[in-house]
N, C-alpha and C positions, 0 to 999 in steps of 0.2 A: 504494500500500500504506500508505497513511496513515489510522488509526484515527481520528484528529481534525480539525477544522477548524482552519486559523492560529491559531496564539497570538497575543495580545495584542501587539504589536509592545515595545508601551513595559517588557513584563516581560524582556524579552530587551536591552534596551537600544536600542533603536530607533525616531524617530520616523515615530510611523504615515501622519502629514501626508507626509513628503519620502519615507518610504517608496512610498509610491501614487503620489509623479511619473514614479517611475522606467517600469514600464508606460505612463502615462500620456504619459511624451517618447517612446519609441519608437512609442507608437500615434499621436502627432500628427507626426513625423519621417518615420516609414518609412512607417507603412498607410495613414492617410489620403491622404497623396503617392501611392500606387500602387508604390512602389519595394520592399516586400515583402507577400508573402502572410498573413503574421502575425508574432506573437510571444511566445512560450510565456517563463514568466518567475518561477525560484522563488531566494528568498535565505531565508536560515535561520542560526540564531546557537545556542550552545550546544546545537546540535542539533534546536533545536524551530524549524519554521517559520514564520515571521512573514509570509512574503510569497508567495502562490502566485497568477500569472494567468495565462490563457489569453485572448489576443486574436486575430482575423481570423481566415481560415477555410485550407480545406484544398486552395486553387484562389487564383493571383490576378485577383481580385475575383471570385470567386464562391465555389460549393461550400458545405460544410458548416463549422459553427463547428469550430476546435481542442479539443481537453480535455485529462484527465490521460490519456488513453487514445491521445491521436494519437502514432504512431510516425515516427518522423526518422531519415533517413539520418542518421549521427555521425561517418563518415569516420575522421579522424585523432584522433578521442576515443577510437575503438579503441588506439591506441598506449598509454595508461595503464595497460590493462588485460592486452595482451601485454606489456608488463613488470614488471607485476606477477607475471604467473604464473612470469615468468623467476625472481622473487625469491624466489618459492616454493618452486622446484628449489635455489636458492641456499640457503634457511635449512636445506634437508636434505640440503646439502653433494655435491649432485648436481654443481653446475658452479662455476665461480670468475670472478671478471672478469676476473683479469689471462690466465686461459687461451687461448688460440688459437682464433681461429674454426676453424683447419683440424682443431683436436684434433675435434669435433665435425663439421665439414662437410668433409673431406679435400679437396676441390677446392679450398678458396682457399691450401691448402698453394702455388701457382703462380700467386697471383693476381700481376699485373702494376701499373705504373703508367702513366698515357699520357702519353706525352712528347715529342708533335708530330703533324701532320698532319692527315688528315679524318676522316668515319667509313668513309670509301673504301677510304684507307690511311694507317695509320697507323705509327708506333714505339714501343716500349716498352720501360721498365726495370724494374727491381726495386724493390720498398719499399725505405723506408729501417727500418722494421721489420716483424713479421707483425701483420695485425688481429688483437684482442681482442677480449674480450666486452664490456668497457667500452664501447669504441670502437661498438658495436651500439646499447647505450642513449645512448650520448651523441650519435648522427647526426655521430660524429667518422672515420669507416672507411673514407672514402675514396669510398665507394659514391655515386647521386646519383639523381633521378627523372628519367626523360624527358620531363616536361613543362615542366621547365624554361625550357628552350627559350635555353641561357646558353654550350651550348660542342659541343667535338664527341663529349665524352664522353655526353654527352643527347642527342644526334644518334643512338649510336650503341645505345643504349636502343631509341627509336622504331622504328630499325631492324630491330633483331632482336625488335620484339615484347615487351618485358620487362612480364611482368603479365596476358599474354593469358590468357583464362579457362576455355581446356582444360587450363591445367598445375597442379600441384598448388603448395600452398609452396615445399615440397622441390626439385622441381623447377624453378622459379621459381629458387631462391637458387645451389644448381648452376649453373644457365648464367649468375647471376650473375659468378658466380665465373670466369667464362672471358672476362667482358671486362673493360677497363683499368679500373682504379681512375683519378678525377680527381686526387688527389695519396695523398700516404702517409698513413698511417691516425697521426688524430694530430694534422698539421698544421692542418688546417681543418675550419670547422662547413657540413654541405650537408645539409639538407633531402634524404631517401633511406628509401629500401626497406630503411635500416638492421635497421628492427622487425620486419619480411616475415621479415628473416633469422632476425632472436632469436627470432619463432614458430617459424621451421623448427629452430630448436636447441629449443624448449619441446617439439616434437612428438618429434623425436632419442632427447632424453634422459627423455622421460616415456613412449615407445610408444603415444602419441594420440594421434589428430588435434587439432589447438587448438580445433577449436568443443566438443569433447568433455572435453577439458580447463578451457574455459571455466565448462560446465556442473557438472563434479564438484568446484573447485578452487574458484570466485568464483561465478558470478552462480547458479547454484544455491544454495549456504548463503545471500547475499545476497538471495536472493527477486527475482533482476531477471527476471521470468518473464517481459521482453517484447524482452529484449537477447539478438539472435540474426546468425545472418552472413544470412539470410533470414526472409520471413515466413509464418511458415504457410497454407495456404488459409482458414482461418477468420479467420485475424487482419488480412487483405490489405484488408479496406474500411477498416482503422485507417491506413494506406500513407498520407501526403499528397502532393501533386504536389513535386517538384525542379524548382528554373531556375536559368540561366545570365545573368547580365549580360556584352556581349562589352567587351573591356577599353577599346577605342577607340571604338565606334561606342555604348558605354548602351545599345544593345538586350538587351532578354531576350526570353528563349526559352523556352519547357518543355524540358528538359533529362532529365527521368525523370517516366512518368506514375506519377500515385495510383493505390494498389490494388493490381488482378489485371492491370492493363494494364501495371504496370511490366514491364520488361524485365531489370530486373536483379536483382529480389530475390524475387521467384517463386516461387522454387526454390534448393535446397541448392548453393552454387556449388561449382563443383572447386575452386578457389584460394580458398583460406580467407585472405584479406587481414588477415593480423595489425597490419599497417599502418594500413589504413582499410576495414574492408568491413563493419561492425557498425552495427546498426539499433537504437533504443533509445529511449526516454522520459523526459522530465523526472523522473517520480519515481523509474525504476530508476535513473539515472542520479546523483540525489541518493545515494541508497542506498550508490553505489559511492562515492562522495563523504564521506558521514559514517562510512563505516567507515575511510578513513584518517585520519578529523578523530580519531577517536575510538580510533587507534593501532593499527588494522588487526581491529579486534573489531564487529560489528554484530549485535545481539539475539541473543548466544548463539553467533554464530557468529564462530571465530577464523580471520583468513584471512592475515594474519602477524604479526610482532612489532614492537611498539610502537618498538623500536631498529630495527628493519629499516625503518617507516618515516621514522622521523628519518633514518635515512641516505640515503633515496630522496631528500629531499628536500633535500638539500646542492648545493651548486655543484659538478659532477663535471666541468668545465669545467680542463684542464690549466692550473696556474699563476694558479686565479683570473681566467679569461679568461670574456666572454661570449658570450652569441650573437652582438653588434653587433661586440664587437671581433673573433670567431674567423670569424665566417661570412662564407661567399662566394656566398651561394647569395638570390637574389634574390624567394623567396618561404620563408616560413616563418609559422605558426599564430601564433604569436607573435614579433614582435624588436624589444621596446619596451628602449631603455637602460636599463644596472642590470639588464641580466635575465641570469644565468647558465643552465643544462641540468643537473637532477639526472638522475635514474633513470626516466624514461618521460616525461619533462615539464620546464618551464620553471620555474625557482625565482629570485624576487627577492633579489638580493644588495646591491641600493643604492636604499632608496626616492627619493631627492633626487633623484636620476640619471632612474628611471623617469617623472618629473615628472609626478605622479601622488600621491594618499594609498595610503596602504597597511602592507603588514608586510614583513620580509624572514623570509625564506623559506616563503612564501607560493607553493604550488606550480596550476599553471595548463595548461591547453592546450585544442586547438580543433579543429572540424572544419571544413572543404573549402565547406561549404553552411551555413556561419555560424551552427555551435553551437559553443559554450564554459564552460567551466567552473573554478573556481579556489576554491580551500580554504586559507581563513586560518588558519593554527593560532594565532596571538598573539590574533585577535581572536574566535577561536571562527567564522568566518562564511566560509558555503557561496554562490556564487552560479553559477547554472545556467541557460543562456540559450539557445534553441532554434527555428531557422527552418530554411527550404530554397532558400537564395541561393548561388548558386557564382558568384566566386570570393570565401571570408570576409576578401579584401582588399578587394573591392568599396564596404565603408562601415567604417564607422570607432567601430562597434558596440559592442567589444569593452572600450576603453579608458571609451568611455560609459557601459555597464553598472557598471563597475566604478566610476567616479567617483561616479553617483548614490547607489550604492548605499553607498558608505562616507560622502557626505554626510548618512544616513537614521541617522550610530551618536550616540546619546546621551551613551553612558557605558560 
């Protein structure tokens, strides 16, 4: 949805020379190596774009070139956007943080904590207090993913299925609610269906489904007309293949085919994954990006308040704690040092720490198949990076992007 071609790099403060490495290292790193399919690649400074490329294609090593039109699974980029909507119901005093998940979901009124054994059998206590709403955006609740693959509490995930894709949210978060919490809501940072939860309280307290909510709330007024939980049949040649790299043996896989072949975005799913299930494009994805840069308003349309963003983007980490110091949880979109957890997302609290250039509070996060994205407000500048590699620990992409890309500022 861009009326113009890139701006002049050097009007925005940018050189055009080290600007053009940045694509340029990734196309000599990853695609010519064969180690990814492409890579899609916009940075932008006071809102005007300075840098948009599309490189490799839609297959690795083969298929059709990328553009502003190929759609990308975004996984865990979804989370920005389910908390945002939460923030939404927040500004018209719908819900509160400090209030209780159970006030809204009554089941975790008897959520437990696990306190020994297997996922065979186990024991159980009580919290040491009840989850919050807080505790939902912060991935502080206790809750945890089954892929893990770290304890018996993710044992016991796998087990019973958590996420399979005849349940609804709702029902998703429900039967969360009936097995143990890994520790007290509070304690510690874990990587979790936190956000799964906060959609099913978006849906709660708003009487819509969240893909419904999405549409009349954000990516409608935003114009993200290609950011969906599915892709339409017309829009299904836009689909590029998913792979996997396996973590010990470097082999990849196809993992999700391109198109109408895919298996999983086809069609409108039951489980509306406010967590990760959102498909989406470079440029809707900026879109969603310069409306917070620019304090929650994009072309007309007002989607919160300028203070509501400032406060998303605070350290909501208890005590000034980070990810590195709080979390227990051995995968996470981002846990570079110096990083605290606002309201949907990662916010830098200590550049020196993150060892790295940068701004503090500087809010960021990623997807699953190594998309990312991260919104400087000190420096005015957007950077939105976009492939189909699982797992986005696999390379070391993310810290790259962002190095290059703050070597390219002028002034």
């Amino acid at each position: 949805m861009f009326e113009h071609d890139p701006t002049d790099p050097h009007e925005v403060g940018l050189d055009a020379d080290r600007l053009a490495a940045v694509p340029a290292f990734f196309k000599e790193n990853y695609l010519d190596t064969g180690k990814l399919p492409c890579m899609a690649t916009l940075i932008s400074r006071n809102g005007e774009v300075a840098l948009e490329d599309y490189s490799g294609t839609t297959h690795l090593g083969e298929g059709d070139p990328i553009g502003p039109d190929t759609i990308f699974r975004i996984y865990s980029m979804t989370k920005p956007l389910t908390s945002l909507a939460a923030m939404i119901l927040f500004e018209e005093g719908k819900l509160r943080l400090e209030h209780e998940v159970a006030r809204y979901i009554p089941e975790f009124a008897d959520v437990k904590v696990f306190d020994g054994g297997t996922r065979e059998g186990y024991t159980v206590r009580d919290p040491d207090r009840p989850m919050r709403v807080l505790d939902l955006f912060t991935h502080t609740s206790g809750l945890t993913y089954g892929f893990m693959m770290q304890n018996e509490v993710d044992a016991l995930y796998r087990k019973e299925k958590i996420g399979r894709p005849d349940e609804t949210l709702q029902q998703m978060a429900k039967r969360l609610a009936g097995l143990p919490l890994l520790c007290s809501p509070g304690e510690e940072w874990w990587y979790s269906h936190s956000i799964d939860v906060l959609g099913a309280i978006v849906e709660i307290v708003s009487g819509m489904e969240l893909d419904e909510f999405f549409r009349q709330r954000i990516t409608g007024p935003l114009g993200m007309v290609d950011t969906e939980f599915w892709v339409p049949e017309e829009k299904l040649p836009r689909l590029m293949a998913c792979y996997e790299k396996h973590a010990i043996t470097g082999e990849v896989k196809l993992a999700d085919p391109a198109g109408a072949e895919s298996k999983l975005y086809a069609k409108r799913p039951t489980l509306l994954n406010g967590g990760g299930g959102l498909v989406s494009t470079v440029r809707d994805y900026h879109r969603f990006a310069l409306m917070l840069l620019r304090g929650g308003t994009l072309d007309g349309a007002r989607i919160i308040s300028p203070k509501t963003w400032e406060f998303m983007r605070q350290n909501h980490l208890p005590n000034g704690e980070t990810m590195r110091s709080m979390g227990r949880s051995m995968f996470s979109e981002v846990m570079s040092p110096g990083v605290g957890f606002g309201l949907g997302g990662s916010v830098v609290t200590d550049v020196v720490a993150s060892q790295q250039p940068g701004s503090e509070s500087t809010f960021s996060w990623g997807g699953l198949a190594s998309t990312f994205f991260w919104v400087d407000p000190e420096e005015e500048i957007i950077g939105v990076q976009m492939t189909q590699m699982m797992p986005s620990s696999a390379y070391p992409m993310r810290v790259q992007f962002q190095q290059l890309a703050y070597a390219a500022v002028d002034w």
